[in-house]
C-alpha atoms as one frame of an Amber mdcrd trajectory, in Angstrom:
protein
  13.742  19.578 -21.249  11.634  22.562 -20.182  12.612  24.364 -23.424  10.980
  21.289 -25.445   7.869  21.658 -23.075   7.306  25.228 -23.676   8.190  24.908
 -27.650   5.522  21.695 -27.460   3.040  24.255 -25.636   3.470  26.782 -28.441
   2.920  25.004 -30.975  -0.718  23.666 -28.877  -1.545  26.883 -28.536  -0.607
  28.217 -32.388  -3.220  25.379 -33.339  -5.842  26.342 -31.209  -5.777  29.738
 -32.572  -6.024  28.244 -35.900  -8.814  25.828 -35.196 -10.808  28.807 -33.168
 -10.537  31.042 -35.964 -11.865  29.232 -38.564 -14.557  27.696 -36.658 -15.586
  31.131 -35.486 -15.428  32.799 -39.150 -17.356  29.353 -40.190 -20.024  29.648
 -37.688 -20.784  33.183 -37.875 -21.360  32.936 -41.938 -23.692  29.705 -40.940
 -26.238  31.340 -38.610 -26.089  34.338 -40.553 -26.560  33.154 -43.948 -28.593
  29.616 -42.923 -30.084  30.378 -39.652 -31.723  34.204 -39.641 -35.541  34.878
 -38.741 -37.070  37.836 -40.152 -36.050  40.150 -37.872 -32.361  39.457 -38.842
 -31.471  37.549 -35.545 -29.837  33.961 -36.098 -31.362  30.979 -34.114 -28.122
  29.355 -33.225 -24.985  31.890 -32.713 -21.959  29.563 -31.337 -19.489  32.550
 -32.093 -19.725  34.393 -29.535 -18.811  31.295 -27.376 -16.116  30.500 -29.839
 -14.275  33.612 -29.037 -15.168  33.058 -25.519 -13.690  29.635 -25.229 -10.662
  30.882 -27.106 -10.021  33.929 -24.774 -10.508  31.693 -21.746  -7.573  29.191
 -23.065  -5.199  30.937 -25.525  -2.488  33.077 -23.788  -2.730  37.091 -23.851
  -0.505  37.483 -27.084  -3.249  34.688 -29.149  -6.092  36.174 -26.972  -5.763
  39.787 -29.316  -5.124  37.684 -32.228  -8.371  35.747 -32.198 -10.054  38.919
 -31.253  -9.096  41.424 -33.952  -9.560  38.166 -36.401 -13.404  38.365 -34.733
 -14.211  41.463 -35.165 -12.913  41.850 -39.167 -14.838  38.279 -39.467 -17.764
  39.851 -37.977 -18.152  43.241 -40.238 -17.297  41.449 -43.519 -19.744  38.663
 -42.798 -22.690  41.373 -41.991 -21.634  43.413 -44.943 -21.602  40.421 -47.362
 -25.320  39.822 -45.855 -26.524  42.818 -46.769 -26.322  44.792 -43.583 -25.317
  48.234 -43.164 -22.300  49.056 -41.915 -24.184  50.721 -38.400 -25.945  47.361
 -38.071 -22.961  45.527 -38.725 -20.932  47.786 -36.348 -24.092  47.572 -33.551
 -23.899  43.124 -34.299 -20.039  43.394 -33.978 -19.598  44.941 -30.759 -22.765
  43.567 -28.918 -21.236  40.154 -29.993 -17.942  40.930 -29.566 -18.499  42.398
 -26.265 -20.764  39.645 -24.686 -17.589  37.207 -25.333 -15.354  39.404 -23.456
 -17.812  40.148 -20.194 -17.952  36.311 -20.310 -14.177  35.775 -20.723 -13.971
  38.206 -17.134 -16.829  37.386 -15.685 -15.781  33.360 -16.054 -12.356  33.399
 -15.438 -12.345  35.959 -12.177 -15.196  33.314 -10.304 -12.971  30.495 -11.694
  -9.627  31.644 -11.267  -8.552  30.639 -14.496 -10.306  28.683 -17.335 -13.158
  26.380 -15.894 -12.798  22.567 -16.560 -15.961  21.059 -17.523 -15.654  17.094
 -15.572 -19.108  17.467 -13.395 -22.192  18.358 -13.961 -22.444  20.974 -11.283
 -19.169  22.523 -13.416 -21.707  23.249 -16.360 -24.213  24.237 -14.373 -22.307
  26.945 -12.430 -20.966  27.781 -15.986 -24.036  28.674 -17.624 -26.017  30.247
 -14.817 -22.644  32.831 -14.971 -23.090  32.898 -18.571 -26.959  33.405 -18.923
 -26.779  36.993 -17.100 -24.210  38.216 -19.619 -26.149  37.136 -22.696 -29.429
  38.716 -21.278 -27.897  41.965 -20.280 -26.061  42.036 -23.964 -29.393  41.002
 -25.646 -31.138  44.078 -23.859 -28.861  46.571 -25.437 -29.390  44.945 -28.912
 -33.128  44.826 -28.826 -33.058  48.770 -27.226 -30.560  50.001 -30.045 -32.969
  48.438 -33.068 -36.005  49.373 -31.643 -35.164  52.859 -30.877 -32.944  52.818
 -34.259 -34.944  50.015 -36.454 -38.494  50.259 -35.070 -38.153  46.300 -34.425
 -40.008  45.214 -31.213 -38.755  45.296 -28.523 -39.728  41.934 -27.124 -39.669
  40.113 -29.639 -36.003  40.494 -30.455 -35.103  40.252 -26.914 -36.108  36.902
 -26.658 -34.820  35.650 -29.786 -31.418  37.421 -29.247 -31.145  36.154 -25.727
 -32.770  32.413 -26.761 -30.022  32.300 -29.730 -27.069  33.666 -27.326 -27.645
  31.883 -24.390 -28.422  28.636 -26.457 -24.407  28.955 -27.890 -23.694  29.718
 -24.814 -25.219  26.950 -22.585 -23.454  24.584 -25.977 -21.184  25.769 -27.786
 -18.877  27.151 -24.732 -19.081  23.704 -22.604 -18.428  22.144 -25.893 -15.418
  23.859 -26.746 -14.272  23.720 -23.068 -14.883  19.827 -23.380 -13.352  19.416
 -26.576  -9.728  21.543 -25.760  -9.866  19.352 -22.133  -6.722  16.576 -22.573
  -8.307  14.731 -19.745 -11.292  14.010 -21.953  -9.205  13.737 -24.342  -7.360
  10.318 -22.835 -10.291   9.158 -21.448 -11.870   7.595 -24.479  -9.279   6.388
 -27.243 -11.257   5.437 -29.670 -10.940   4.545 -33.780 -10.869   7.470 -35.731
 -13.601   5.269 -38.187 -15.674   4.646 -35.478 -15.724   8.751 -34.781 -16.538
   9.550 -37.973 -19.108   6.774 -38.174 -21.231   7.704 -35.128 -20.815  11.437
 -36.546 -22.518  10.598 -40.228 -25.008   8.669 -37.866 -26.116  11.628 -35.722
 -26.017  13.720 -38.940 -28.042  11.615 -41.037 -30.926  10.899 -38.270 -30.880
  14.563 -37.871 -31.924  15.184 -41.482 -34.122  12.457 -41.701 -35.896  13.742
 -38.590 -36.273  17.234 -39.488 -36.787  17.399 -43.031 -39.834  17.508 -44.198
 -40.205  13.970 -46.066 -38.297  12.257 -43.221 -39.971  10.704 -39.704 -41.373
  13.062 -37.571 -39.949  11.529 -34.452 -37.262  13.214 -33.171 -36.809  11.878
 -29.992 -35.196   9.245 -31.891 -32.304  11.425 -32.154 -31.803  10.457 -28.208
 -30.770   7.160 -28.225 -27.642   7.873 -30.876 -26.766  10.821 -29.026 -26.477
   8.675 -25.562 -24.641   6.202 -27.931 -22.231   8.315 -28.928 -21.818   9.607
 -25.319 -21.421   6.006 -24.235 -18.605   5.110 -26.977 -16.475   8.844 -26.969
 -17.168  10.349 -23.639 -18.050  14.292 -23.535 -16.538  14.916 -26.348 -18.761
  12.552 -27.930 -21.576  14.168 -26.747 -20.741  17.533 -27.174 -20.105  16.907
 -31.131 -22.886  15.451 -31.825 -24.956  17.889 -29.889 -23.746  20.384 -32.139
 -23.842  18.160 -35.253 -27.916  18.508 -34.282 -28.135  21.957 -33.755 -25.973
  22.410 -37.488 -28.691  20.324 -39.199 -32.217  21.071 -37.148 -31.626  24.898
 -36.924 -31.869  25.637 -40.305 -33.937  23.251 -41.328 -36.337  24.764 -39.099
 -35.606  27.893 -40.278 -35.699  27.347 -44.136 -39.817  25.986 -43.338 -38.426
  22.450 -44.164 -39.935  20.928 -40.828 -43.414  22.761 -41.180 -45.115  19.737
 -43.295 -44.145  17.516 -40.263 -46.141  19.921 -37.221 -48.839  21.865 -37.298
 -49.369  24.189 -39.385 -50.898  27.031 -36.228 -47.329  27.119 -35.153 -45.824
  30.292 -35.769 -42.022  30.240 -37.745 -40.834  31.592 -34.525 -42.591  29.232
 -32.047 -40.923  25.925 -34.085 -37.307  27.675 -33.521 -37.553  28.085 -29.972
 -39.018  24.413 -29.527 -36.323  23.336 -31.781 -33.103  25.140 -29.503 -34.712
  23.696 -26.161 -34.685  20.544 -27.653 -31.472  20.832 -28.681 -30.277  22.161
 -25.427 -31.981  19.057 -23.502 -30.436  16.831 -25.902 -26.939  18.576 -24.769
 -27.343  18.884 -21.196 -28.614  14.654 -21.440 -25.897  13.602 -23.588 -23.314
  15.245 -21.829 -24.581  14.669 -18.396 -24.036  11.015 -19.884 -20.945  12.000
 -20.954 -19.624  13.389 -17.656 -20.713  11.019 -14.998 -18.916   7.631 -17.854
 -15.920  10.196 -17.958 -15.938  10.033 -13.984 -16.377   6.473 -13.651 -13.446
   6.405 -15.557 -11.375   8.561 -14.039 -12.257   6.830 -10.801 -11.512   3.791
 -12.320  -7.935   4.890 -13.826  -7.477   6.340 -10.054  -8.116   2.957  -8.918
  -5.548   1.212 -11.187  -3.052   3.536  -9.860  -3.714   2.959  -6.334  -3.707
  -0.258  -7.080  -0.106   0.427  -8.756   1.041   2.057  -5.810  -0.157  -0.317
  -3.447   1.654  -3.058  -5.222   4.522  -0.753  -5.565   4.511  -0.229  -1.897
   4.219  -3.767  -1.011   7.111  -5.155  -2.696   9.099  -2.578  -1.445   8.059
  -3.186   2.266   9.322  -7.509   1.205  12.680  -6.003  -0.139  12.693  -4.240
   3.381  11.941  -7.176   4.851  13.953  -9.145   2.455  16.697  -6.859   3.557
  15.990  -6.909   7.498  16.078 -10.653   7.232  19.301 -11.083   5.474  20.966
  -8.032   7.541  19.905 -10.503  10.812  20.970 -13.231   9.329  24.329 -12.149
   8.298  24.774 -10.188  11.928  23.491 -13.472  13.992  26.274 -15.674  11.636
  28.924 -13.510  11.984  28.052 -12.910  15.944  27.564 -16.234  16.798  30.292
 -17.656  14.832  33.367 -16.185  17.704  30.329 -16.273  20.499  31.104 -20.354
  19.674  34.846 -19.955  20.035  34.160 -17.677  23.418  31.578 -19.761  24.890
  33.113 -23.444  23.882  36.303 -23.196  25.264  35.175 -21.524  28.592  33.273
 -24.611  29.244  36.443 -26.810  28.258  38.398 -24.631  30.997  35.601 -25.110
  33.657  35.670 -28.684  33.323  39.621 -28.843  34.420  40.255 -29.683  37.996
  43.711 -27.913  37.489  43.012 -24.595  37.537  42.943 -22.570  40.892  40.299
 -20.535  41.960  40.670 -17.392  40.636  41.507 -18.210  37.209  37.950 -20.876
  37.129  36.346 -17.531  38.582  37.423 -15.196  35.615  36.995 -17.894  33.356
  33.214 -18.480  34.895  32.987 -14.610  34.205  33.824 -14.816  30.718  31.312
 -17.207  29.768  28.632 -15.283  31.816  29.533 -12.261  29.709  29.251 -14.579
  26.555  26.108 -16.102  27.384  24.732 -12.807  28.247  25.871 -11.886  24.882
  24.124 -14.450  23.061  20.653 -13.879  24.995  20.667 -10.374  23.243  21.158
 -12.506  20.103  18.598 -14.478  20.486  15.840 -12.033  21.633  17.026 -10.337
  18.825  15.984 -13.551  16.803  13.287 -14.108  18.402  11.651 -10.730  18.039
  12.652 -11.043  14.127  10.444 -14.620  14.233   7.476 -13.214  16.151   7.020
  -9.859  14.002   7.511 -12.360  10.911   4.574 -14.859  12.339   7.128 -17.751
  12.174   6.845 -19.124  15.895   4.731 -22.430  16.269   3.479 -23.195  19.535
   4.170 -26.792  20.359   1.536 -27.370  22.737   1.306 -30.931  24.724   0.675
 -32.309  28.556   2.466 -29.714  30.664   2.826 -29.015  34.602   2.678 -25.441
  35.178   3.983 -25.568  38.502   6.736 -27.951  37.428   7.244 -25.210  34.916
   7.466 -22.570  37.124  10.017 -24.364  39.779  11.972 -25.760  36.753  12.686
 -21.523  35.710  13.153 -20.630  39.763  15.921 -23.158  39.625  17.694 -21.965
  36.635  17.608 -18.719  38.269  18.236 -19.658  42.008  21.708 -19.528  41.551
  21.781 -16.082  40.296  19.567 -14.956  43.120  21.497 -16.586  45.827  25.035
 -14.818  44.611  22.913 -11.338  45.307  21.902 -12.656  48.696  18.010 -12.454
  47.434  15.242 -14.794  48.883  13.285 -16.998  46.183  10.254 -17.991  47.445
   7.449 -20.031  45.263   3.572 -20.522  46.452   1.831 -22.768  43.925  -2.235
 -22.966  44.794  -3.801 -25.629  42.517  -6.624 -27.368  43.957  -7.310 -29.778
  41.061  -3.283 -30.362  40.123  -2.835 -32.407  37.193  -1.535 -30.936  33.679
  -2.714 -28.421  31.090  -2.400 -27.938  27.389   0.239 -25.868  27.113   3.587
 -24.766  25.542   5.753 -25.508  28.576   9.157 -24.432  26.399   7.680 -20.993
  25.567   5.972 -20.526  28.725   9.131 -21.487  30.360  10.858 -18.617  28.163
   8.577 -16.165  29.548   8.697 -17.105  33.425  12.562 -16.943  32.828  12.309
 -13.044  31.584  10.294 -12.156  34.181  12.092 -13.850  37.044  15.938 -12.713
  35.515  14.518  -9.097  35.256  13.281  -9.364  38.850  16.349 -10.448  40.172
  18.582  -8.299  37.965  16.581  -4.583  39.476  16.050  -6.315  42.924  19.290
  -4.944  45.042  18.148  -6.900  48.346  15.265  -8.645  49.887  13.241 -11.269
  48.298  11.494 -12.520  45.416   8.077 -14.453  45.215   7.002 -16.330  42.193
   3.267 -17.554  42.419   1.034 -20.251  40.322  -2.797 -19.717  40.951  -5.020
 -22.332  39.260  -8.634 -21.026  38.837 -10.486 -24.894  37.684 -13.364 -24.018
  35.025 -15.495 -26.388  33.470 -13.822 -25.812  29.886 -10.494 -24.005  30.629
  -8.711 -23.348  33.639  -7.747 -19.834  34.654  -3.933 -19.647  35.113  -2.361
 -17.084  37.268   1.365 -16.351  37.202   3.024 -13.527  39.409   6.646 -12.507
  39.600   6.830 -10.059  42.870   9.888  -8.390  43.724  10.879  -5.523  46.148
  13.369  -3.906  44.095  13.274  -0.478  42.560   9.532  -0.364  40.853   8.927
   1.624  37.834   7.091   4.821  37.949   3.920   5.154  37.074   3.929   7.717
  34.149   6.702   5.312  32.670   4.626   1.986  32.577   3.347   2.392  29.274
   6.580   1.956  27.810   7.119  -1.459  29.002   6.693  -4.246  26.406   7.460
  -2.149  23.837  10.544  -3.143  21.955  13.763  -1.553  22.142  12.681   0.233
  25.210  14.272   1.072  28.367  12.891   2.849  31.538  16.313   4.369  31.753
  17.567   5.048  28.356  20.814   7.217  29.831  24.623   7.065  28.838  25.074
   6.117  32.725  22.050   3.830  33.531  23.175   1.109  35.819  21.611  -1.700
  33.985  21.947  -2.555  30.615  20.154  -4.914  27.875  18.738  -4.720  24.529
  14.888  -3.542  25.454  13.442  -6.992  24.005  12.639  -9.339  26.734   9.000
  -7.636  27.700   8.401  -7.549  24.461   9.084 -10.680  23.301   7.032 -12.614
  26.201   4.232 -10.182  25.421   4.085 -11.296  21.962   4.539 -15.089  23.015
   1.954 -14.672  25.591  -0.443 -13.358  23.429   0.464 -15.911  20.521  -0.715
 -18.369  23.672  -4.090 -16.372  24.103  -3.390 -15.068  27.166  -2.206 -11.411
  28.575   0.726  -9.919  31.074   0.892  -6.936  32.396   3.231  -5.218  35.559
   1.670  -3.372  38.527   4.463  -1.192  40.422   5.206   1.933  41.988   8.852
   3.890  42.351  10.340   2.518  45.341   8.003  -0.144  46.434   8.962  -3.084
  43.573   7.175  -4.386  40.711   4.210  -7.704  40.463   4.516  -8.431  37.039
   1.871 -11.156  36.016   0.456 -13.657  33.121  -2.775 -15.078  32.350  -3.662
 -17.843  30.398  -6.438 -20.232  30.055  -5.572 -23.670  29.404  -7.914 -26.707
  29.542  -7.176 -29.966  31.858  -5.652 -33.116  29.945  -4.451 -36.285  30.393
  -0.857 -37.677  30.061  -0.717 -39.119  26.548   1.525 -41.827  27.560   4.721
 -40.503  26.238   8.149 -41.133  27.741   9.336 -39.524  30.285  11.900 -37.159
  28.930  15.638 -38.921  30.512  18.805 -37.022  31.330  20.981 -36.207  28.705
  24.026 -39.114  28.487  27.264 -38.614  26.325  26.622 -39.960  23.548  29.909
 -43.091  24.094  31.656 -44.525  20.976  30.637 -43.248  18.321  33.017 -42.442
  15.007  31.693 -38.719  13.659  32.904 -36.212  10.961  33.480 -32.644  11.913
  33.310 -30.222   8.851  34.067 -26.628   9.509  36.312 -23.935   7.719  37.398
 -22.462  11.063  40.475 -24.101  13.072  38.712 -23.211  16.619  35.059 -24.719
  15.965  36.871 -28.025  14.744  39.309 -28.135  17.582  35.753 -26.913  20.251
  34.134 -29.962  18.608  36.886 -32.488  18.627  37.363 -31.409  22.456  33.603
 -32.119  23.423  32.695 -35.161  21.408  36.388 -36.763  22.517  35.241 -35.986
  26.463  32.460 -38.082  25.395  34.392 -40.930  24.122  33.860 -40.285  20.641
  36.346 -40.975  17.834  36.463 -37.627  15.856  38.182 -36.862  12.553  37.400
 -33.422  10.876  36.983 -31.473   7.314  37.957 -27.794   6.695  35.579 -27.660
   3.170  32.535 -29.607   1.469  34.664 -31.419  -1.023  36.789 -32.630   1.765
  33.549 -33.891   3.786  31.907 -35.368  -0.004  35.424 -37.577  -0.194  35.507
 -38.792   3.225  31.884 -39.877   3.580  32.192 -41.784   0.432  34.790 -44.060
   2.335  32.281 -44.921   4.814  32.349 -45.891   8.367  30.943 -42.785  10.021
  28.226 -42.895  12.216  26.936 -38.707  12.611  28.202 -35.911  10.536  28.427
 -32.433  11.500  28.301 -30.235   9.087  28.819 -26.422   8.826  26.827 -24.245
   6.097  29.615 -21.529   5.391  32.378 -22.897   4.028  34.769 -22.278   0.920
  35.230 -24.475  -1.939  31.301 -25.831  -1.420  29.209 -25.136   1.288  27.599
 -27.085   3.360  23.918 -27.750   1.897  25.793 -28.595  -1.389  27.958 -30.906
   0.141  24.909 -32.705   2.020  23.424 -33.330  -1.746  26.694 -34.751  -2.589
  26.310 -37.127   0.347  23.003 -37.935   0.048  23.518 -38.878  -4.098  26.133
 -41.359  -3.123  24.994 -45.215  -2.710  25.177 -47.161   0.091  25.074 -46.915
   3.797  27.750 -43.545   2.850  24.536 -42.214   1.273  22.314 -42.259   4.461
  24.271 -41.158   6.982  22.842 -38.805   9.331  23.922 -34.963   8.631  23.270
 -32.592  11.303  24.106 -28.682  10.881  26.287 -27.238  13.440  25.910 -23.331
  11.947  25.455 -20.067  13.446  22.492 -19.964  10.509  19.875 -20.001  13.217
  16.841 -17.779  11.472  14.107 -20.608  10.684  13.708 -20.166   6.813  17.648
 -20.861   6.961  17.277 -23.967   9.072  14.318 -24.821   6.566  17.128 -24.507
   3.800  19.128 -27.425   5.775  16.294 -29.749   6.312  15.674 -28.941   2.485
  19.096 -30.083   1.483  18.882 -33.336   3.208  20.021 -32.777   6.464  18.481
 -34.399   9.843  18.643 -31.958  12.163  20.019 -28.461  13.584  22.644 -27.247
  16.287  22.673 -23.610  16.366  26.351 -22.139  17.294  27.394 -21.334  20.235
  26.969 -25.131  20.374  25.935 -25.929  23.886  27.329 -28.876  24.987  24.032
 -30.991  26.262  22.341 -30.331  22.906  24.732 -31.039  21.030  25.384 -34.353
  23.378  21.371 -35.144  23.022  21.214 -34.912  19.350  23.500 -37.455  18.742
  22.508 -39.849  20.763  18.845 -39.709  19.757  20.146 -40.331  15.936  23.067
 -42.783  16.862  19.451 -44.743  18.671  17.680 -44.386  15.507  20.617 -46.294
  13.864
């Protein structure tokens, strides 16, 4: 590969050389034979920049190549003109040598060849440029005065006028021309090239002969045309297409008929190279800032690129996170439903003596503590993912708060810790609110208190501040167990983090609970925060603001019932779930048969006579969701029989896939026994 890069390179360079070298030879016999005064000095000399531009991009083996092919060029052009061979040794090494002092002088400020993109790029490169020709035009005009009598001045300024014009031109040109980044920048037709070329030519002949139109600002808008359509380059060639047709017109007396005739032969060449040189410097000022726009533009469309780029990776991380929780939260909660459903079959026998209900009691504690990392786990996945709704309705916030201090008065009282609760509500009445997630959030708080509280007491307070819009809602959780110190409070509610992050702290968890009631108590408008000190316990608090509402008249939620007779389809691949499930709807008084696969479940419903099936998503043969299709095609009461899931597919886009398929509703695994219980009787009283 890098062989083929360097062999490409030589060969780039080989025709450079080749291109250089003819145009130099070519544009030394034009000025010289088309464009000399009578002094012998040639209006327009682009050879010196030629063999400038070449030196400054050809490597040091080409670089003596192009020169010793300049200087033979150079004495058998002057020679052919007539001059003698000390004038054409004095032309060849004043030209020879100004191309070399600019080669150094441009290459040492630039550090290697210049790149002409901006417009402050050409100017730097001619005011390092001008200096050279001047100094080089001084020894010319001093050598054929002292030698030729010529005057002094007079040469000077036509030497330095016709140097620094190629050089303010031709050497930006060529720069421009051998740039690749102009180069891709405007792909145009090769037609359409040649046509704005004969264009520029031909209105540069008509202007500056002497039967065309004496107008030659004409000659502007083609040139900006031709910027406009091909970039710098565009504008460089046809700025020297100009100069190859004005100059020596101008010099040959062709343009005299159009002017007046006061003006000296010398006075119309120098108006004609400054008009050439403004047409340059225009046109390719033209040229530069389009070539900008579109390299800003191309930069654009790769950012662009990138950004998409970057973007679809972050989904397929996402993708990936998603499916990685997905699979872990199945594949958890799957034996989590074995652990968790037979320890509350055990508890429920009045056979068993004490100690063995008390380890049994400690298993499912360990399993339920097990499936709260789960679910924060879950949760945090939905919050980050902006999938949690708020379900907000008519809720008590102090029958909120007492409803979480009895869930966790048991665990309090088996640590010998004091729950108090202070409620101050002048007004009373309910609030708009999301009473399950605020419920969530009350329960963090008050199972973190009592889990880092060793002894004393714990006080959970309501304060309701009535407003004329919203009410100002206060919730504190004070404990006096260990505090937190104060240089570590910034790390709580982060996720993942623990004040004690130690092989050997005393207290374990996951890191998710702040940080998961932060998000949810945010996603409710409000704020939290802790205040606490080592050693003298923690206040953690909640504010929300919540306006006053009436009761809209709906029931009054009832406690859960068995759900009685009922006949109901179990379909699950795995022996334990059936025989959990068979256990908990027979202690309800339900007649149970079961399915280990889809096509199983598909045959039996088709007989009819169920009343609920519960159906797993994982399964062999044909899952779940295709076996609810099945169901739903067939005709008939079989047809509409209410499916519920009973998976440990508990992400929301994959309960979204069940509801999709046709099912009714969703019992995430470990199936708890009331939900389950409550499900089925609210369909079996839809029926």
């Amino acid at each position: 590969m890098q062989a083929n890069v360097a062999h490409q390179e030589q060969r780039r360079q080989d025709r450079i050389l080749f291109v250089l070298a003819v145009a130099f030879i070519a544009s030394q016999a034009f000025s010289d034979f088309l464009t000399r005064n009578a002094l012998g000095v040639a209006t327009l000399w682009p050879s010196n920049a030629l063999l400038a531009g070449g030196l400054l991009v050809l490597n040091p083996r080409r670089r003596l190549i192009l020169t010793i092919i300049a200087v033979i060029g150079h004495v058998a052009i002057n020679l052919l003109i007539g001059d003698g061979p000390a004038r054409a040794a004095l032309y060849t090494l004043v030209h020879v040598g100004e191309a070399l002092l600019v080669w150094r002088v441009t290459r040492r400020f630039f550090g290697g060849p210049p790149r002409v993109r901006t417009m402050r790029q050409l100017a730097l490169l001619t005011t390092l440029t001008a200096p050279v020709t001047l100094v080089m035009a001084a020894v010319a005009a001093t050598v054929l005065s002292l030698a030729y009598g010529q005057p002094f001045v007079t040469v000077l300024i036509d030497w330095f006028l016709s140097g620094v014009l190629g050089m303010a031109i031709v050497l930006p040109a060529v720069l421009v021309l051998l740039d690749s980044e102009h180069r891709r920048a405007f792909q145009r037709p090769i037609s359409e090239k040649l046509g704005l070329g004969l264009l520029v030519a031909a209105l540069s002949a008509l202007v500056f002969h002497a039967k065309g139109l004496p107008a030659p600002f004409l000659l502007f808008p083609v040139a900006l045309l031709t910027a406009f359509r091909l970039g710098p380059r565009g504008a460089a060639q046809s700025s020297l297409i100009v100069a190859c047709v004005a100059l020596p017109l101008t010099v040959h007396g062709l343009w005299r008929t159009q002017i007046s005739m006061d003006w000296s032969q010398a006075y119309q060449n120098r108006l004609v190279q400054v008009f050439v040189g403004v047409l340059f410097v225009t046109s390719l000022a033209t040229g530069l800032a389009l070539a900008q726009q579109e390299r800003l533009r191309r930069l654009l469309v790769r950012r662009e690129q990138l950004t998409r780029a970057a973007r679809a990776r972050a989904l397929a991380a996402n993708e990936a996170k998603t499916e990685f929780l997905a699979t872990m939260s199945h594949e958890i909660r799957t034996p989590l439903n074995s652990i968790l459903g037979f320890s509350q079959l055990l508890v429920e026998r009045k056979d068993l003596p004490s100690d063995v209900r008390r380890q049994i009691e400690l298993i499912d504690s360990a399993g339920t503590a097990l499936l709260t990392v789960v679910s924060d786990i879950l949760d945090f996945s939905r919050v980050e993912a902006g999938q949690i709704e708020l379900l907000v309705q008519p809720t008590s916030a102090a029958a909120v708060l007492h409803d979480a201090i009895g869930i966790i008065r048991s665990e309090a009282e088996n640590k010998g810790l004091t729950l108090e609760v202070e409620v101050i509500d002048p007004v009373g009445g309910l609030h708009d609110l999301d009473g399950l997630r605020l419920r969530q959030v009350l329960l963090n708080l008050l199972h973190n208190a009592v889990r880092f509280t060793e002894a004393g007491r714990i006080r959970a307070c309501l304060t309701v501040e009535p407003a004329e819009i919203e009410d100002r809602l206060r919730f504190e959780i004070v404990d006096t167990g260990l505090g937190i110190a104060v240089e570590h409070l910034g790390r709580l509610f982060q996720r993942f983090s623990q004040i004690d992050g130690s092989a050997t702290r005393p207290y374990g968890g996951a890191g998710l609970g702040l940080a998961i009631s932060k998000a949810l108590v945010e996603l409710m408008g409000g704020r939290i925060g802790v205040d606490s000190a080592l050693g003298r316990g923690s206040a953690f608090w909640l504010e929300l603001q919540a306006p006053r509402v009436e009761a809209r008249g709906a029931d009054q939620p009832r406690p859960v019932a068995a759900p009685g007779a009922a006949r109901i389809l179990v379909v699950d691949d795995h022996a334990m779930n059936r025989e959990i499930g068979v256990a908990m709807l027979t202690q309800a008084g339900c007649e149970v048969e079961t399915a280990d696969n889809g096509q199983q479940a598909v045959a039996m419903a088709a007989r009819g006579g169920f009343d609920i099936i519960l159906m797993d998503i994982h399964m062999p043969e044909m899952d779940g969701l295709a076996a609810t299709r099945a169901i739903r095609a067939l005709e008939g009461r079989a047809g509409q029989v209410p499916i519920i899931a009973m998976s440990a597919d508990a992400l929301p886009q994959q309960v979204e896939r069940c509801y999709a398929a046709g099912m009714v509703d969703h019992v995430a695994k470990p199936v708890q026994r009331e939900v389950l219980y409550a499900k089925i009787s609210r369909w079996l009283a839809r029926k």
